[in-house]
C-alpha positions in Angstrom: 23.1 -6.9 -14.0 20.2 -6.8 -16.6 17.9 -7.7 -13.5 19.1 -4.3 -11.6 18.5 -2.9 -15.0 14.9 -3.5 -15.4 14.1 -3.1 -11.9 15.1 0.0 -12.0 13.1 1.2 -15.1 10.7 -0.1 -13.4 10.4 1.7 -10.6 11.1 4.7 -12.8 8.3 4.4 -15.1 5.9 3.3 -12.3 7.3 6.7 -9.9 6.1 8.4 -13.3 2.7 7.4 -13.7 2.7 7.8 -9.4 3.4 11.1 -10.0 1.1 11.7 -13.5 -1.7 10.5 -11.2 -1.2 12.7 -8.7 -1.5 15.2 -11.1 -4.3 14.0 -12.6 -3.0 13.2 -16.4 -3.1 9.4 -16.2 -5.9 6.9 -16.9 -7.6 5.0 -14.3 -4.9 2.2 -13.3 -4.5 0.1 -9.6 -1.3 -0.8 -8.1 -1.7 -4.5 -6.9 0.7 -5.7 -3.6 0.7 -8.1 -1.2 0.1 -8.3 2.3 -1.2 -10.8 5.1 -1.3 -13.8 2.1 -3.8 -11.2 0.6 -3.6 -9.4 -3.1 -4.8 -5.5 -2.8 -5.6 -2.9 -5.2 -5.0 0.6 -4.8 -5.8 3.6 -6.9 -2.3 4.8 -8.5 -3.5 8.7 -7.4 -4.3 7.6 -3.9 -0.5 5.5 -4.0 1.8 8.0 -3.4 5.4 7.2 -3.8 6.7 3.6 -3.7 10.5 3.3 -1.6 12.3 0.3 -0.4 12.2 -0.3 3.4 14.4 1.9 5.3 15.0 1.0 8.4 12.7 1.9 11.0 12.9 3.4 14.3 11.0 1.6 16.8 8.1 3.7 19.2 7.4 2.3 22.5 3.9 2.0 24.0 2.2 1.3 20.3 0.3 -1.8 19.0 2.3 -4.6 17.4 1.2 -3.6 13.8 2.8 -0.5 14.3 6.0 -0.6 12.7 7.7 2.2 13.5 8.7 5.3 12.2 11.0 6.2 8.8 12.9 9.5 7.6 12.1 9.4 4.2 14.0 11.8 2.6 13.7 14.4 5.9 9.7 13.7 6.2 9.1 11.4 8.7 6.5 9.0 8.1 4.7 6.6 10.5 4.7 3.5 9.3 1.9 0.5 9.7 3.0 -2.7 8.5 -0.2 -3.9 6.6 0.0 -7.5 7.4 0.1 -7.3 11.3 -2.7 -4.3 10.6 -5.1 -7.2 8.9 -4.2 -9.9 11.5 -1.3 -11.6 9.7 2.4 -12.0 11.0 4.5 -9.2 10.7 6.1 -8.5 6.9 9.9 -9.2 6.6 12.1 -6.4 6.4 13.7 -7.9 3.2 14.9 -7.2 -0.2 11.0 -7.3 -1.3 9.7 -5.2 1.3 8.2 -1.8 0.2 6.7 1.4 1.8 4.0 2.7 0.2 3.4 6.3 1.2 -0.2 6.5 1.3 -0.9 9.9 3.5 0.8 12.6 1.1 -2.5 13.4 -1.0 -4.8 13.4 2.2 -2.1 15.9 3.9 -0.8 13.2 6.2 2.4 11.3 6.7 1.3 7.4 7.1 3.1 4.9 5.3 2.1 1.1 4.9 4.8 -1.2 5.0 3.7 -4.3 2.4 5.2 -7.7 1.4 5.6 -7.2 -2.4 4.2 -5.4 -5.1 2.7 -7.0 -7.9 2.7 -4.3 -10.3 0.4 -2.1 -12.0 -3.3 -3.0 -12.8 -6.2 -2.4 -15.7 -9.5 -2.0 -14.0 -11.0 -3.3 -17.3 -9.6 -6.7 -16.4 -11.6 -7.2 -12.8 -14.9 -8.0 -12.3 -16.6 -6.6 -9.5 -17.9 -9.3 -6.7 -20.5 -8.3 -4.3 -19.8 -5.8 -1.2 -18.3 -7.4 1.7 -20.5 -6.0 4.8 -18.5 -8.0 7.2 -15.3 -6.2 6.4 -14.0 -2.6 7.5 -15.3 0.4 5.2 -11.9 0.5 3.8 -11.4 -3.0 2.5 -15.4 -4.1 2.0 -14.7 -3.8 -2.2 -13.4 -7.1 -4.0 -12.8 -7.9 -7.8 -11.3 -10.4 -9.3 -9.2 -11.0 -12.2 -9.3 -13.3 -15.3 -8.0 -15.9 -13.6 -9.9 -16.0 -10.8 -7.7 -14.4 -7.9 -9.6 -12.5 -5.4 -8.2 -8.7 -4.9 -9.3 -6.4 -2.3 -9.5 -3.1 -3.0 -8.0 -0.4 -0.3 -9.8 2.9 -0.1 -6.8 5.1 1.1 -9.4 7.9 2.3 -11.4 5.8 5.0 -8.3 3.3 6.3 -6.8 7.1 7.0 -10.4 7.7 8.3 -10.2 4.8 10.4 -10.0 5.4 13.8 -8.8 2.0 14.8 -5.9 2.4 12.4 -5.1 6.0 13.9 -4.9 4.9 17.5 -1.7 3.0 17.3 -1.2 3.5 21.1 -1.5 1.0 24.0 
C-alpha cells in the first residue's frame, strides 16, 4: 500500500511542477523516459501532462508507429508510440506505460506513448556531447550524466514540426 502511496505523490508533485512550468514559475528541469532501449530528456514546460495509458482506439490506413487515438478527459489526442516512431518494437500497453501529452503548449493534440519514465532531471548534472548531424532536427542534442548514460534530448517544437511525424497515413 505504501508503494500506491508514493506513486501517487509522485505523480502529484511532478503534475505540479508540469503545470508550474507551464506557467513559467519553475527552474529549468528535464523529465527523463524511456523509449526504443533509449533514455530522453524533455523540457518539463514543453511536457505537458503525464497520464497512464488509456486504451486506445485503433485508426486504419496509418503507419505502424501510430498508435491510435485516446479520449483524455473529452480531448482527444493522437497518439505516436515513441518506440515504433524511432525504429524500435512497439511499447507494451502495461502498468508502466505513460502518455505524455506533448501538443497542448504548441496548440495541438499529439501525445507520445513512452515505456517508462525515469523521473525528473537537473540540467546541472549533464554534460553536453557534440551535435549529432546524422539524426533528425529533433533528437540531434545528447548529454550525458555522471555516470556516463547517454540521454537524448527531444525538442517538442520541431518533432511537432516534423513532417514525417505528422503524416501518419499510408
Amino acid at each position: 500500500m505504501a508503494r500506491k502511496s508514493s506513486l501517487r505523490d509522485f505523480q502529484t508533485y511532478l503534475a505540479g511542477r508540469l503545470n508550474d512550468a507551464a506557467h513559467g514559475a519553475a527552474t529549468s528541469s528535464w523529465l527523463g523516459l524511456e523509449a526504443a532501449g533509449e533514455s530522453w530528456l524533455v523540457d518539463l514546460s514543453d511536457g505537458g501532462e503525464i497520464v497512464q495509458a488509456p486504451q486506445l482506439a485503433a485508426v486504419p490506413l496509418t503507419r505502424s508507429w501510430f498508435a491510435g487515438m485516446a479520449n483524455v478527459r473529452g480531448s482527444l489526442h493522437a497518439v505516436t508510440d515513441f518506440s515504433a516512431f524511432l525504429g524500435g518494437t512497439p511499447t507494451p500497453l502495461n502498468a508502466n506505460a505513460r502518455l505524455l501529452l506533448i501538443g497542448t503548449r504548441h496548440a495541438s493534440n499529439a501525445a507520445l506513448l513512452v515505456s517508462r519514465l525515469l523521473g525528473l532531471k537537473s540540467p546541472e548534472t549533464f554534460r553536453a556531447l557534440p551535435v549529432d548531424d546524422s539524426r533528425p532536427s529533433w533528437g540531434e542534442h545528447a548529454y550525458s550524466d555522471a555516470s556516463g548514460r547517454v540521454w537524448h534530448k527531444l525538442s517538442v517544437s520541431a518533432l511537432l514540426a516534423d513532417q514525417n511525424f505528422m503524416n501518419i497515413g499510408v
